[in-house]
C-alpha positions in Angstrom: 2.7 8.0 -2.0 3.4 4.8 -4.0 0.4 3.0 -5.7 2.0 -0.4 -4.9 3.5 -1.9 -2.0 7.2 -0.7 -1.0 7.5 -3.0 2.1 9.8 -5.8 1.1 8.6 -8.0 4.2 5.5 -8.0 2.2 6.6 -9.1 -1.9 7.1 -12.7 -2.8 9.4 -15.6 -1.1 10.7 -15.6 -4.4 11.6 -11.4 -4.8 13.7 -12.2 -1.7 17.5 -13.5 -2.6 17.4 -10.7 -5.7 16.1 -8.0 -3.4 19.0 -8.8 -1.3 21.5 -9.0 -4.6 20.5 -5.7 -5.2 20.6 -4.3 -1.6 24.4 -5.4 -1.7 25.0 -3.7 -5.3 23.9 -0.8 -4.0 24.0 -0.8 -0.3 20.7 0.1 0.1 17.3 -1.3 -1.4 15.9 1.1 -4.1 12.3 1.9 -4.2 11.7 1.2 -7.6 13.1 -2.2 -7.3 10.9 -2.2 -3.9 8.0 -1.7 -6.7 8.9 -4.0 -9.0 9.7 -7.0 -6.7 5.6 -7.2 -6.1 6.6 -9.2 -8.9 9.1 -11.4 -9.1 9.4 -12.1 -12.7 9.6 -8.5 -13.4 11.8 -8.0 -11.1 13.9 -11.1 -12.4 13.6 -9.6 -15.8 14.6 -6.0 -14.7 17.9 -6.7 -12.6 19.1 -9.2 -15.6 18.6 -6.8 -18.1 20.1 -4.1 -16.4 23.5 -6.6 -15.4 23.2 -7.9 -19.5 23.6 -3.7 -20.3 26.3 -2.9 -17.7 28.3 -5.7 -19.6 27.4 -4.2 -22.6 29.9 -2.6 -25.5 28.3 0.8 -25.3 29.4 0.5 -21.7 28.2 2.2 -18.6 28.8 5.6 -19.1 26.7 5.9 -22.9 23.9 3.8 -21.3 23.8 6.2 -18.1 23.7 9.0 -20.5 20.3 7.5 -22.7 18.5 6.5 -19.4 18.7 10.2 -18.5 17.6 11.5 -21.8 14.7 9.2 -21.8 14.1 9.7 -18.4 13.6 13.6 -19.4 11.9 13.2 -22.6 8.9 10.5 -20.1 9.2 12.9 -17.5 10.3 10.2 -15.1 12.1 12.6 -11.7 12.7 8.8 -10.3 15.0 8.0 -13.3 16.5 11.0 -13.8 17.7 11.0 -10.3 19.2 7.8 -10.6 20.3 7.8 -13.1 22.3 11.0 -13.1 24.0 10.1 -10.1 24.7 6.4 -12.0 26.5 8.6 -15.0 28.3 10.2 -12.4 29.6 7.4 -11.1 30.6 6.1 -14.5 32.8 9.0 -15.2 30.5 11.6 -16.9 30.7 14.8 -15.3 27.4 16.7 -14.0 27.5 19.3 -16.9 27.9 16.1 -19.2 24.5 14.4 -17.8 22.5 17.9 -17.7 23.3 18.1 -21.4 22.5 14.1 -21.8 19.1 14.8 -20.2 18.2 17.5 -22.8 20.1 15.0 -25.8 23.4 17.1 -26.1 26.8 16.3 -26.0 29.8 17.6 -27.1 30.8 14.3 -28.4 29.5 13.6 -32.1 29.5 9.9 -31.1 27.2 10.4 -28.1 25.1 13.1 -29.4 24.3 10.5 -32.3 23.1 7.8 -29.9 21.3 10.4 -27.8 19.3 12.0 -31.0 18.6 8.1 -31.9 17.3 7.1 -28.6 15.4 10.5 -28.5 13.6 9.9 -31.7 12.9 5.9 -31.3 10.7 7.5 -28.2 9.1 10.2 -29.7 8.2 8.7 -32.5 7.6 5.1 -31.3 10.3 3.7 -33.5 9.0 4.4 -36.4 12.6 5.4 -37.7 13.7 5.6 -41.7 16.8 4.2 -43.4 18.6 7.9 -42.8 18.4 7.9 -38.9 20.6 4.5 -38.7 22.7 5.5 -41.4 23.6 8.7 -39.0 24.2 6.0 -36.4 26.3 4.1 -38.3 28.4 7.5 -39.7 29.2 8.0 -35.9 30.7 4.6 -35.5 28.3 2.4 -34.1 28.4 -0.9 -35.8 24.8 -3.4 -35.4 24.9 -5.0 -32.5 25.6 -1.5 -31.1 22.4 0.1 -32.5 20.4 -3.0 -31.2 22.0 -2.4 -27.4 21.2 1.1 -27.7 17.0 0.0 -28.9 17.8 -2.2 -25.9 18.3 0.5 -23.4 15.2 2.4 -24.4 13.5 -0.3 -23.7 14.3 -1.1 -20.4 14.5 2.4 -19.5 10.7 3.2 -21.5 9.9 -0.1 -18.3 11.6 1.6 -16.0 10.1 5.4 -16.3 6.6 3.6 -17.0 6.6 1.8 -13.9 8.2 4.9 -11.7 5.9 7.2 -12.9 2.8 5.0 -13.6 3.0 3.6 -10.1 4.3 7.0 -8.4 7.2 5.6 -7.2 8.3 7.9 -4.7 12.5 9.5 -5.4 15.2 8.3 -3.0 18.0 9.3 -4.6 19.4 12.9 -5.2 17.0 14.9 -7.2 17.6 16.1 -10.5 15.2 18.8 -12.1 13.1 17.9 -15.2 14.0 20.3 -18.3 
C-alpha cells in the first residue's frame, strides 16, 4: 500500500491540468505520477524533465535503456516495469532491456553509457578523468555525457520516490536481477 495519497480527487487544484496531460500521453494516469502530484511542483518538475529528455539527442530508446539499469541497480520494481515496457516501445527488443537492466549491451556505444550511468550511482559520482574519456572513445560528445548525468538524475528521483513511498506497480512487471 502507498505511503502517500494515490486519489487524484484529493492532490492540488494546481496537479490537475498536468495530471490530465499525462492521462492523455499515456491513456491512463500512472501511480507514480498519482504520488508525485501531492505535489505540484514536483510533479511540474518531473513531467518537464521527462518531455526535456524525450527531446533529447540520446533519444528515447538510450534513455529507456539507463532508467532500467538504474532502476535495477535502486531496486526500484515500479521503474523497472515502466520503464521496460517504455524501451519496448522505443524499439529495443526485450532481450535488449533484460541486458540494459543488468548494464549489458551488445552495442559498444550503449554499453559505454550504461557502465557510466552504472558507476555515477554506485559511486555517487565520484568519477575520474578515465571514465569520461571511455565515454567520449564511444562517441558521445559533452552535452551528451551531461544528458546522460541528467537521466540518472531524474531516474535516482524517480526510483527514490517509487520505492521510498511504496508506490504500488501498475504496469507489467519485470523481475529485479
Amino acid at each position: 500500500m502507498s505511503r502517500v495519497n494515490l486519489d487524484t480527487q484529493h492532490v492540488p487544484a494546481a496537479s490537475q491540468a498536468l495530471l490530465a496531460e499525462i492521462h492523455q500521453a499515456f491513456g491512463a494516469t500512472p501511480n507514480m505520477f498519482k504520488a508525485v502530484s501531492n505535489a505540484p511542483a514536483a510533479l511540474q518538475s518531473m513531467w518537464a524533465a521527462f518531455g526535456a529528455l524525450g527531446k533529447g539527442s540520446l533519444g528515447a530508446r538510450l534513455g529507456e535503456q539507463i532508467a532500467a539499469a538504474i532502476a535495477n541497480r535502486n531496486r526500484c520494481e515500479y521503474c523497472l516495469a515502466a520503464h521496460t515496457v517504455l524501451g519496448c516501445n522505443a524499439g529495443a527488443s526485450p532481450a535488449e532491456m533484460a541486458a540494459a537492466q543488468v548494464g549489458q549491451s551488445d552495442d559498444p556505444r550503449t554499453a559505454a553509457a550504461l557502465e557510466f550511468a552504472l558507476k555515477v550511482v554506485d559511486q555517487r559520482a565520484q568519477l575520474g578523468d578515465a571514465d569520461v574519456a571511455r565515454l567520449r572513445a564511444a562517441g558521445f560528445d559533452d552535452g551528451q555525457i551531461v544528458e546522460i548525468m541528467a537521466h540518472v538524475a531524474l531516474n535516482l528521483f524517480t526510483n527514490y520516490v517509487n520505492v521510498a513511498l511504496n508506490v504500488p506497480v501498475d504496469f507489467p512487471r519485470v523481475a529485479l536481477k
